[in-house]
C-alpha positions, 0 to 999 in steps of 0.5 A: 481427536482434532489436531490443533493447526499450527503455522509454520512460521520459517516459511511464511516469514521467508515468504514475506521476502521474496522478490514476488511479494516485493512486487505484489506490495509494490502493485498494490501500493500504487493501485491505491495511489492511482485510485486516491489521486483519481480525482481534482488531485490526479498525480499527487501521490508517489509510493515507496516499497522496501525490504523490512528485516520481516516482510516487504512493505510499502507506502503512499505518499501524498503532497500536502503543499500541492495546490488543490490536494485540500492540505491534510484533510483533503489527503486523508479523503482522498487516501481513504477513497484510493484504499475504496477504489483499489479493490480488484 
């Protein structure tokens, strides 16, 4: 008879915390910025990480009045290119 998987949840959500994840989020993160602001909008894009009461977590950020970033259109394409182009 089969057993049925069962997670250990304690450990994977105190993986979700350590320093290593922290930088493997953060990496992440910025090799979508890097890769959406890789075009006419090279630079434009900042990241931020920080340590959730769950798991690390992280954002890219765009500047919406830069000139030239196509204003929200333009930094959703281009977010969405960066989330294409960060595939290793």
């Amino acid at each position: 008879m089969a057993r049925k998987f069962k997670p250990n949840k304690a450990g994977i959500n105190s993986l979700m915390k350590t320093p290593e994840v922290g930088a493997e989020v953060r990496r992440v993160a910025q090799s979508i910025a890097q890769a959406a602001g890789s075009g006419d909008n090279e630079g434009i894009f900042k990241t931020d990480a920080a340590l959730g009461r769950r798991r690390w977590r992280a954002a890219v950020i765009g500047n919406y009045e830069f000139e030239g970033s196509g204003g929200l259109a333009g930094m959703r394409r281009d977010l969405l290119r960066g989330l294409d182009g960060a595939h290793e």
